[in-house]
Structures are given as structure tokens and as C-alpha cells.
N, C-alpha and C positions, 0 to 999 in steps of 0.2 A: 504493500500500500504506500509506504513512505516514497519508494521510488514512482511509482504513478505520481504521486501529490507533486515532487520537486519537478518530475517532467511535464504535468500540468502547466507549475508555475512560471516556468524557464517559457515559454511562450511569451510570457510579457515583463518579468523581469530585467530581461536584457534593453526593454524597449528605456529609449534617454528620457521619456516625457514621465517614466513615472517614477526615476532613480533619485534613491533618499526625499524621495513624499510623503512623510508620515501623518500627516492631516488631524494633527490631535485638535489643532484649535480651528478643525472646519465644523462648524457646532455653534447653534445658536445661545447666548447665555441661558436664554432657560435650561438649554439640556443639562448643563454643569448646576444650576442651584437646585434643580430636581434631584440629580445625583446627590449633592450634599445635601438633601435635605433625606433621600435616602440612607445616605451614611449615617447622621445624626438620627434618625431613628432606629438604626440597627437592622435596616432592611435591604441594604444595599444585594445579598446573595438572592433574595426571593425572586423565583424562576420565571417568566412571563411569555407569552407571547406575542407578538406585533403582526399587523399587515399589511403594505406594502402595497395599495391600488387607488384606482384613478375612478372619480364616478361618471363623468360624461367625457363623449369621443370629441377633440378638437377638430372643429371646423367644421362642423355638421359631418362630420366622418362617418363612415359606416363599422370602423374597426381603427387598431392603434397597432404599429409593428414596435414589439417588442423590446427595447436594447437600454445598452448604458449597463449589464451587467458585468463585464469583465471591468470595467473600475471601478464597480463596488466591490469587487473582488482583490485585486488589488489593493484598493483602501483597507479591508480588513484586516486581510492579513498580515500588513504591515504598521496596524495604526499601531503609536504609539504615541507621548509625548517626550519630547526632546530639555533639556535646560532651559534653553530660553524661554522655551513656552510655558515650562512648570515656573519661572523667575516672574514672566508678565502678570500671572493668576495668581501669586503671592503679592502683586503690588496694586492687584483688583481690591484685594482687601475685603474677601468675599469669604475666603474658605480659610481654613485652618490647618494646621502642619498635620495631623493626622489624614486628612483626606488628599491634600496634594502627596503623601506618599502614595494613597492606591493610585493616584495617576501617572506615578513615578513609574511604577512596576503596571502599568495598566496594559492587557495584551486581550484581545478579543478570545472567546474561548464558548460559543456558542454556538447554535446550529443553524444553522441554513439551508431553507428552500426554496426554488425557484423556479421561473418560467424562463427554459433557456430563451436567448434573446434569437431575433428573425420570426417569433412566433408571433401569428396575428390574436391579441386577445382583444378584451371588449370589458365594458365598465362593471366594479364590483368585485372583479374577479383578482385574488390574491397573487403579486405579480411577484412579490419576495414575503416568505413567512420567517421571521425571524425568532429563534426562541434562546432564551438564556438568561444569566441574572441582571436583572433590572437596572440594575448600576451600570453595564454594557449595552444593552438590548436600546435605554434609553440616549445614551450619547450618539448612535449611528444614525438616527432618524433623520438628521437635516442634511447630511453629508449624500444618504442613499436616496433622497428622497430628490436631489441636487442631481446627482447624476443620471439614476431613473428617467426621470421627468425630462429633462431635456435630450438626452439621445433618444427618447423613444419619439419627443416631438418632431424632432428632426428628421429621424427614421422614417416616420408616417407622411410629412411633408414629401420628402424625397419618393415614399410609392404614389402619391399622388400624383407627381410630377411627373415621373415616369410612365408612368398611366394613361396620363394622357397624351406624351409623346410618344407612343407608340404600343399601349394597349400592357397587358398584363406581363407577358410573355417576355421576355429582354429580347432584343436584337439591335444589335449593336451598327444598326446600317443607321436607327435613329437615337443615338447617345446624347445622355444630359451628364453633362459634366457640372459639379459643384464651382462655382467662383466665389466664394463668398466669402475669403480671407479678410479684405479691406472692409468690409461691412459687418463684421461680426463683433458682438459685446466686446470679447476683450479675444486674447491670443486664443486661451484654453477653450471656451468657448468656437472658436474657426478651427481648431485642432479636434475637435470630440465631436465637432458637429459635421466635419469633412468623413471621418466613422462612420458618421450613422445616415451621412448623406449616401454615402457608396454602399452600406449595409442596405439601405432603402430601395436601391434601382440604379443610382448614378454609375457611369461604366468609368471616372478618372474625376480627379482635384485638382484645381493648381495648386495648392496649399502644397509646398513642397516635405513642410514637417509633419503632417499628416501623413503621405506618402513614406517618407522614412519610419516614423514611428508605428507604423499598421504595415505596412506593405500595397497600399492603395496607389493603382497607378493614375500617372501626372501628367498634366498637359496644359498646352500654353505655347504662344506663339511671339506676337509682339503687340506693342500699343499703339495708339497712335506717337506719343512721344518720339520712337524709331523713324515714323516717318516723316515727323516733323524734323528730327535733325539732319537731316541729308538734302543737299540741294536742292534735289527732286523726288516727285514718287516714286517713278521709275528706279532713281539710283537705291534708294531703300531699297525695293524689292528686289533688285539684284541683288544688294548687299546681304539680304537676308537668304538669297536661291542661292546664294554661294555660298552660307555656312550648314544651309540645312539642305542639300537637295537633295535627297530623301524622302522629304517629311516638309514640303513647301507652303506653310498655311499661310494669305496677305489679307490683311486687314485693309477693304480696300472704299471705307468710307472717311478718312481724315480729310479731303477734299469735296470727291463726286464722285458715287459711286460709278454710275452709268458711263458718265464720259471721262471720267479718267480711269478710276480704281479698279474697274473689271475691265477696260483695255492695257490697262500696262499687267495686271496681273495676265491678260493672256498670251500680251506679248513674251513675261518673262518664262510663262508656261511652253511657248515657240523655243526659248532660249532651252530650257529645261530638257526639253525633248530632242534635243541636236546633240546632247551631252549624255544619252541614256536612260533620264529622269521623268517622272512627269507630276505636273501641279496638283499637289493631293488637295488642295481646298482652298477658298476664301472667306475670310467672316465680314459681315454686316453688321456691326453694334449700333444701329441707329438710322431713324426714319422710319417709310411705312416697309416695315420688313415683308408684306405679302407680296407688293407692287414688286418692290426692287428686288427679291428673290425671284419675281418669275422673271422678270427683264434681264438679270441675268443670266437667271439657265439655259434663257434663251440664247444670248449672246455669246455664252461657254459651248453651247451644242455645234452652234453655227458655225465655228471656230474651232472644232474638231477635239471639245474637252467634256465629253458629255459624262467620263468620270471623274469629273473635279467635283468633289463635296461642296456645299455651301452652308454652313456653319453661323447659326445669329444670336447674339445676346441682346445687350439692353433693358435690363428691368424685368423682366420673364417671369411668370408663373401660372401654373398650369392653366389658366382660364386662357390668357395670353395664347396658351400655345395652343389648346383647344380651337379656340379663335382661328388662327392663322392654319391651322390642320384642315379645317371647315372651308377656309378661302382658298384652298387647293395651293398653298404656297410649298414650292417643292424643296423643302431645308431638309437636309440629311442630319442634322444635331444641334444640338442649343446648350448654349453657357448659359445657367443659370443662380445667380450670386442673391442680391438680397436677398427678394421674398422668400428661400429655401432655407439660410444658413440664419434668420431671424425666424423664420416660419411666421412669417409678417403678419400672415391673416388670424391667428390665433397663440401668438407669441408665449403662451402657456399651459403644461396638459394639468394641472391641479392635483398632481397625487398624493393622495394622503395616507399618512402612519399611524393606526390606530391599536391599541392594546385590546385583545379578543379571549385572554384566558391565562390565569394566573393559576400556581401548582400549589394545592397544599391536599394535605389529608391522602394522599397518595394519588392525585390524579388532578388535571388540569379544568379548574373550573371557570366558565365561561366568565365575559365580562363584555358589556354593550354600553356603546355612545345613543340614548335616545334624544330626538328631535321634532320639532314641530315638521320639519322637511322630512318627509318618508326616503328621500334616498339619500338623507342624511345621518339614519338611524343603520348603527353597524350591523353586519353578521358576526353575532358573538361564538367562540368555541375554537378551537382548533383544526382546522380545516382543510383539506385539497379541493382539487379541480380537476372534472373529467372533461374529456371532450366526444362526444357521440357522433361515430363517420355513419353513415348509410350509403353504399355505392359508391365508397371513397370520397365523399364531400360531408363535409362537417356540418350537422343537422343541428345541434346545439350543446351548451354546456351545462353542466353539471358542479354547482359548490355542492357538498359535501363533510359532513361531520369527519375528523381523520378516522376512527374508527369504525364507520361504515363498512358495509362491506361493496364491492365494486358491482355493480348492474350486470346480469347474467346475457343480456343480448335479445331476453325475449319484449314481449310489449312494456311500455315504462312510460306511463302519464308524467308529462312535465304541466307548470302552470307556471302562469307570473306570478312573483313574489306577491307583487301589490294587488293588482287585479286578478285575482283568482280564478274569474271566471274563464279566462283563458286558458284554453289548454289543448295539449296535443297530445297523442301519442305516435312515440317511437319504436320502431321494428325492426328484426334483423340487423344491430347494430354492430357496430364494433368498436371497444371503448381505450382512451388514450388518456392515461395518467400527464398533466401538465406536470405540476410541480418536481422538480427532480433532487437530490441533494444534492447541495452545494460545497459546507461545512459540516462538518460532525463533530461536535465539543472542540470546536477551534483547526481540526486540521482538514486541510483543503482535500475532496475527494473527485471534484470536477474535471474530464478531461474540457480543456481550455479547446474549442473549436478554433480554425482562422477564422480570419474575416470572409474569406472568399467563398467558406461553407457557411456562416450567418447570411452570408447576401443573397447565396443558393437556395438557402432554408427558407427567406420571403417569398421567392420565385415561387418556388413547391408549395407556401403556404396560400399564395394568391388562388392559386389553379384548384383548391379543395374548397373556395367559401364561394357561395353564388352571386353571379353578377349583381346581383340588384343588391345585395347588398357590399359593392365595391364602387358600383355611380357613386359619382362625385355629390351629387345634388340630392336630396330628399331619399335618401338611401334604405335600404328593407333593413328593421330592427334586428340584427341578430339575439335567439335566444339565449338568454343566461340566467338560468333559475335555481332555486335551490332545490335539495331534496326535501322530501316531506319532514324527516326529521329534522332537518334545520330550522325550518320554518317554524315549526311548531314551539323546537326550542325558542326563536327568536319570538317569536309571539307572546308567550309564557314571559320571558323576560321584561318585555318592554311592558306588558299589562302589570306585572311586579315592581318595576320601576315608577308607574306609573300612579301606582297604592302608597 
């Protein structure tokens, strides 16, 4: 086992973005005065459980792709706090030398459950269960909840996007590449978010330290800048068919596109092809990009380049390019930077960390958040999550008390939680445990997938849920119900809370 676990970790270990991050003081203050206030009552070991889910899909989605787990991972295993940080929390003036030593020696040592990442889940459903003493369990809440939340936003932005350039499927004839380096909150943020853009659909980043740090391939041509410094366009794209002719992409709107940009670009593509080479592409960053993509393919066919790509950015996101799909504009891939790597239209998925079941008396008893908002009110208990294929497409999901036992495949009445009166049943199933282990009393048992089987995993997860519920617009509810005996439990509690 030991050797699994360090060959797991040696996946991301070696990677420079996450070398000596020990993140003790990524933590909102409250997690630390909850802590001490735990300490000071002598409670600090009492065992808990947490869960880790999001209640409604960003952007009118129909589903959320999964990610941001392999840095909560990372994070764990490594958290720790360092001198300086134990020096700053001593001059907080907040805690006491008895409790900054458990932070001294503080080392995660709890368990972990998870929905490996690429998986498409949907709201309610436990994304990481976290169980351990409460002095631990509660400090990781904002750091996992941090990372979660936005690679998964990103992630779902990015199959949107791809989605609508070119349908569920990947094919790389119509690639969206991430550009959102220059536009993102901060560094970390263009670096996590370039992951989860290429985990989502994207086929490459510019972000170069994304690429080194994931293995995500990079691309990138030139700006306008290039062509501004050379006496002329022309000489630019010389300048440039000389260093890359190979790989000749010209940006050919820093003037006109028409009358200049896509004639010198075809002239340099004449030079290109005297020499052995030919013009792999031109980008458009600007104007009406349906017009002047088709004016020029036209002009590239005419001129004997009817394989040169044409490639367009400028402000892009999926509506955009749905748009331009509809005007028959013939673009072979698109750069697309803000609205992806801000996930602009919905710039947050809201996940929340809730406690569902503390251990005493020899076994784990529930605990519920009641609310006047009904899907505000937890699922209390310890719990998995199944998922029900019928003919290889996921019919619906399943929470689940953990000790249940698993649905045998024959008929099985689901309902809504809230509305009852809905119901269906399911046949001929075949059922898939999501949650998997991650941690086991601190040591890591996960094999660490690449990136390029998390991106594969979206693909394959696309092709098993049904279109209508994948439209972008007014999308078919997927089911996510409880079992009976949850409900019941949950019912029971909230009427008790309620007395």
C-alpha cells in the first residue's frame, strides 16, 4: 500500500506550483476560533462528518463537471503550519500556547471521500465527505471549498464552451483553446483555471505554466505588437514564416483584414510553399468575425489554400460562438480568454461545507442544518451516492444512508425529495458507487489519474447523460433523490428540530 500511496503522490509532487505549499493559514478566522474554542472545551478529538456540495447548477446548467480534486489533495497531505505562520497567530492575540502547539504538530489524519473529478454531478449530491476529529475536519473547509468551487466552475464553463463549438464529442478540427492568462483574478487562479479549462473540452492554453505544471498542451502565435514593430505587415509575417515555418499562424487584423492581412498572409503562404511548407492558419481577433471569416475563406480557397485554418478570438463565449456556428461562419477554432477563465456569466458555483453526523455511543449520529428554504435544509447522516445506468445512460441518482444496502437492479420507485408526488420507477439497472476513497486515517490510497484521463472521463461522461439535459438553455432537470430511508430520516429530524 505504502508504495501505491508515494507512487500516487509522485504524480504531483514533482509538479513547481505546488512545492513547499503548506497552506496552514489558507483558513478563514473563524475556522481557527472554532478550533480553539474546541480545544478549550476538551472537544477538539470528537469525530465528525462534513459534506462537501453545491445546491444549484451555475448558469442555468443542466449539470457541473466535476474537479479541483487533486489540490485538495495535495493540500492535505501536506498541510501543515510553518514558524512564521505559528509567530503571526501568536501576535493575533487570539489563542494560547497550549493550542498553537497542536498546530505546531498539526498533520491531517482523517478520511476521505470523493467524487473522482471529470464526473458530471448535479446539486445536493456529496462531492467530498470528509470524516475525522473536528479540530481537523473543521480547519479544511474554506481551503477545499476554494479549490472545489472554482475548478469545477471552470471545468463546466469550459464543456459548455466546447459544446457549442463543436457538439459533445471532441474533434479537434474545431478547438477552443483557453487564453485567459491576462484576465484572470490573480496568477493561481489563470494557472488552476487553465486545468480545468483543458479538463472541461479545451484541446491547449497559452498559459505556459499551466502547461509545465499539468502537462496541458500550449499554443500561441503572435500579437498584434509583432506587427506593429516591423516596417510593414508583410515584413512581420515573413519575419515570423521564417522562424516558425512549420507551424505558420498570422494575425492578420492589426491593419485590414480583407485588403491587407489575408493578402500578405497569402502571399507569405506562396513564399511558404516554394520552401516545402504550407500556411497552417490565420487569426481574426476583431470585427464582425462571420463577415470576414467567410470573405476570407473565400479568398484562401481562391488562392489555392483551402487548408489554411482560420482561427478567431475577441471576447468569445459560447453564445458568441453558437451565434457565429448559426451564420455558417467557416472558423476551424477559437481562443477563448475572459468569459471562460472568469466564467463571467456566473463567476461563482456556491459550494457548501456542512456537518451531517457526529460519532458517539458507538456509531455516527446524524446532524441537520434546518431552514425556512427547503433546499436549504441538509441531508443529515453519513452518506454515499449511487448512480442508476439503464442502457448505458445515467437514468438518475441515488443519496443514500452509508449503510444501506446497494439497489439489486430490479424495479426501484424514486421521488422528489420535496415534491413527492413525483415519481418514477427504474428497471433493469445497473448501479455505480460515486464516492470513492481518497484518505484512510490520513494516508493517501488514491491512484492520482492524469489530466488527459480526467478530460477523457468528461468526454465519456457527456455521451451517458441525455441531450436535453446538456442544452444550454432551459435544460431537462436531472434526477437526484434520496432513498426512502433518508428521507424519512430527514423528515423525522427536521419535525424534531422543529418541536
Amino acid at each position: 500500500m505504502q508504495n501505491r500511496v508515494e507512487s500516487a503522490f509522485s504524480a504531483v509532487s514533482s509538479l513547481p506550483i505546488y512545492s513547499n505549499r503548506r497552506e496552514g493559514l489558507l483558513t478563514d478566522l473563524y475556522q481557527l476560533t472554532m478550533m480553539y474554542g474546541y480545544y478549550k472545551a476538551g472537544q477538539m478529538d470528537k469525530r465528525v462528518v462534513f459534506d462537501l456540495f453545491y445546491r444549484s447548477n451555475p448558469c442555468d446548467n443542466g449539470y457541473v463537471v466535476c474537479a479541483g480534486l487533486e489540490q485538495a489533495i495535495v493540500y492535505l497531505h501536506s498541510l501543515s503550519f510553518d514558524d512564521g505562520e505559528i509567530a503571526y497567530l501568536r501576535n493575533l492575540g487570539l489563542f494560547d500556547e497550549g493550542f498553537l502547539r497542536h498546530l505546531e504538530d498539526f498533520r491531517f489524519t482523517g478520511t476521505v471521500y470523493a467524487i473522482p473529478e471529470g464526473t458530471l454531478v448535479f446539486p445536493h449530491e456529496p462531492l467530498l465527505r470528509v470524516e475525522g476529529p473536528i479540530f481537523q475536519a473543521q480547519l479544511v473547509e474554506s481551503a477545499l471549498l476554494s479549490f472545489i468551487n472554482h475548478q469545477s466552475l471552470i471545468a463546466t464553463k469550459a464543456a459548455r464552451i466546447t459544446h457549442a463549438a463543436r457538439g459533445a464529442v471532441i474533434d479537434e478540427a474545431h478547438a477552443v483553446s483557453e487564453f485567459g492568462l491576462r484576465r484572470a483574478q490573480n496568477a493561481d487562479a489563470a494557472i488552476f483555471g487553465a486545468r480545468a479549462s483543458y479538463i472541461g473540452g479545451c484541446s491547449s492554453t497559452s498559459n505556459v505554466a499551466a502547461g509545465h505544471n499539468f502537462g496541458i498542451p500550449v499554443s500561441g502565435t503572435q500579437a498584434h505588437s509583432w506587427v506593429q514593430s516591423f516596417p510593414s505587415e508583410l515584413d512581420a509575417f515573413r519575419a515570423y514564416a521564417a522562424a516558425y515555418p512549420a507551424n505558420t499562424v498570422l494575425l492578420v487584423d492589426t491593419y485590414d483584414v480583407l485588403h491587407s492581412g489575408v493578402l500578405h498572409a497569402i502571399q507569405v503562404g506562396r513564399e511558404l510553399r516554394e520552401k516545402g511548407f504550407e500556411l497552417a492558419g490565420i487569426r481574426i481577433d476583431s470585427g464582425d468575425l462571420a463577415y470576414l471569416s467567410k470573405e476570407a475563406r473565400k479568398r484562401l480557397d481562391r488562392a489555392g489554400f483551402p487548408g489554411t485554418k482560420i482561427i478567431v478570438s475577441d471576447d468569445l463565449d459560447e453564445e458568441t460562438i453558437r451565434d457565429l456556428i448559426l451564420q455558417g461562419a467557416p472558423i476551424d477554432a477559437w481562443g477563448v480568454g475572459t468569459a471562460l477563465i472568469t466564467a463571467k456569466d456566473c463567476p461563482a458555483l456556491g459550494g457548501v461545507y456542512k456537518l451531517s453526523a457526529e460519532y458517539r455511543d458507538g456509531y455516527y449520529e446524524p446532524r441537520i442544518k434546518v431552514s425556512e428554504n427547503p433546499s436549504k435544509v441538509t441531508n443529515p447522516g453519513k452518506k454515499k451516492v449511487i448512480r442508476l445506468y439503464v442502457d448505458g445512460m445515467a437514468s438518475a441518482d441515488l443519496i443514500m444512508l452509508e449503510d444501506e444496502p446497494l439497489p439489486s437492479g430490479e424495479g426501484l420507485t424514486l421521488f422528489d425529495p420535496i415534491h413527492t408526488y413525483k415519481q418514477k420507477v427504474v428497471t433493469d439497472y445497473t448501479v455505480r458507487e460515486l464516492l470513492v476513497p481518497i484518505f484512510i486515517d490520513g494516508q493517501l490510497v488514491y491512484e492520482l489519474p492524469s489530466v488527459e484521463a480526467i478530460r477523457d472521463l468528461v468526454q465519456a461522461e457527456l455521451q451517458t447523460i441525455a441531450q436535453e439535459t446538456l442544452r444550454p438553455k432551459n435544460p431537462h432537470v436531472y434526477h437526484v433523490d434520496l432513498s426512502l430511508q433518508l428521507w424519512e430520516l430527514k423528515r423525522d429530524l427536521v419535525h424534531k428540530m422543529r418541536a
